[in-house]
C-alpha positions, 0 to 999 in steps of 0.5 A: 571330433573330440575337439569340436564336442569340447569346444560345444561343450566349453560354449554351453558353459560360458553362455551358462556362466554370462546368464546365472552370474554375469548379468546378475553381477552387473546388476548389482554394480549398477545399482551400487554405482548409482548409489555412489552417485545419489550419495552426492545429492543434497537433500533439499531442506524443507523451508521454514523461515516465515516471510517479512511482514507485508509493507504498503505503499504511500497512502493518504491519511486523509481523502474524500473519495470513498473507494480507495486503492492499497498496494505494497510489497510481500515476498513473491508468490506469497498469499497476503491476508488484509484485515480491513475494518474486521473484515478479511480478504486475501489476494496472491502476489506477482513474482515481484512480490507485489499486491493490491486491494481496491477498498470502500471507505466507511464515514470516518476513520478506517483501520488495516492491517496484513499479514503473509503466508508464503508457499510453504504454509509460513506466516509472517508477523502482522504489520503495524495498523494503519488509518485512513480517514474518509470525509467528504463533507465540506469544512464550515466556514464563517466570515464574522467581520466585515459584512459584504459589501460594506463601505469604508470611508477615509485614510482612517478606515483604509486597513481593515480586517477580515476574521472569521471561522472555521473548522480545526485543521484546514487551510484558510487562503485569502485571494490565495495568500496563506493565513495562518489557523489556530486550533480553534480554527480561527483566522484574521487577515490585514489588508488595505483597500484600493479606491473602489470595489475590493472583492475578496475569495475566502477559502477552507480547505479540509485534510481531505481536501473538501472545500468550501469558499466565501466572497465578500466584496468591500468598497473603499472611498478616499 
């Protein structure tokens, strides 16, 4: 009898002692090897590097068509600012870091330029500014001499010349040979006629590609 009291007794204390003491001890040593563990953990810095400026993409210089499309590469995800003739206008990039903006050209020369702000509020520098040119007027185009449909007579009158005008900066073709252009935009081109009607397409083409083109037809008799 006295062996079992002591034995109930000796449980009561044991189960006391595990309640008050042993689980509070456990708790401790948990929360200890957990700090161990989070000691080992890197603290992730916060970033602070500004992303490279945007870059474009091939563009025209000179076009004739008003609305125009402008692409380039910024890093991925980054919000990227164009300034375009004054006026702002953002758009994000892919995961690739691409970007595109769809413009309206003004009469004449139209200036850009961007800058890129990534997920962490980082700016980039400005890119250089850029210059587009939007014409789409028809260059002028004079043939001085001869007059069409002039007539020329004998082995004395069988090489003419074609010169005329026309504006500084296009391309003069004759029946599609090249001919040279000073910076007046003046042209001539020497030529021999063959017996007969001799017609001949005279064409200027702008920077932008606007053309504007002139037959004559010259008559050539032995």
């Amino acid at each position: 009898m006295r062996n079992a009291i002591f034995f109930i007794i000796l449980t009561i204390a044991f189960i006391s002692f595990v309640f008050f003491v042993g689980i509070p001890l456990l708790g401790k040593f948990t929360v200890f090897v957990s700090s161990l563990r989070g000691g080992n953990t890197q603290v992730s810095k916060t970033d602070t590097t500004p992303p490279a400026h945007p870059k474009f993409n091939n563009f025209p210089d000179f076009t004739n068509q008003q609305t125009a499309s402008i692409s380039g590469t910024t890093e991925p995800g980054a919000t990227v600012k164009l300034t375009f003739n004054g006026n702002d206008q953002e758009v994000l990039s892919d995961n690739n870091g691409n970007f595109s903006f769809n413009i309206q050209l003004q009469n004449g020369a139209n200036t850009f330029s961007a800058i890129a702000t990534d997920t962490s509020g980082n700016q980039s520098q400005k890119s250089d500014d850029y210059t587009i040119t939007f014409n789409n007027k028809p260059p002028d185009l004079t043939v001085s001499s001869p007059s069409d449909g002039a007539s020329f007579f004998g082995s004395n009158q069988r090489q003419i010349t074609i010169q005329g005008n026309t504006e500084s900066g296009c391309q003069v073709t004759i029946n599609d040979r090249i001919i040279s252009v000073d910076d007046s935009g003046n042209f001539q081109y020497t030529t021999t006629l063959n017996q007969g009607s001799n017609p001949f397409v005279i064409k200027s083409v702008d920077q932008a590609g606007n053309t504007t083109e002139k037959d004559i037809t010259l008559n050539f008799t032995p």
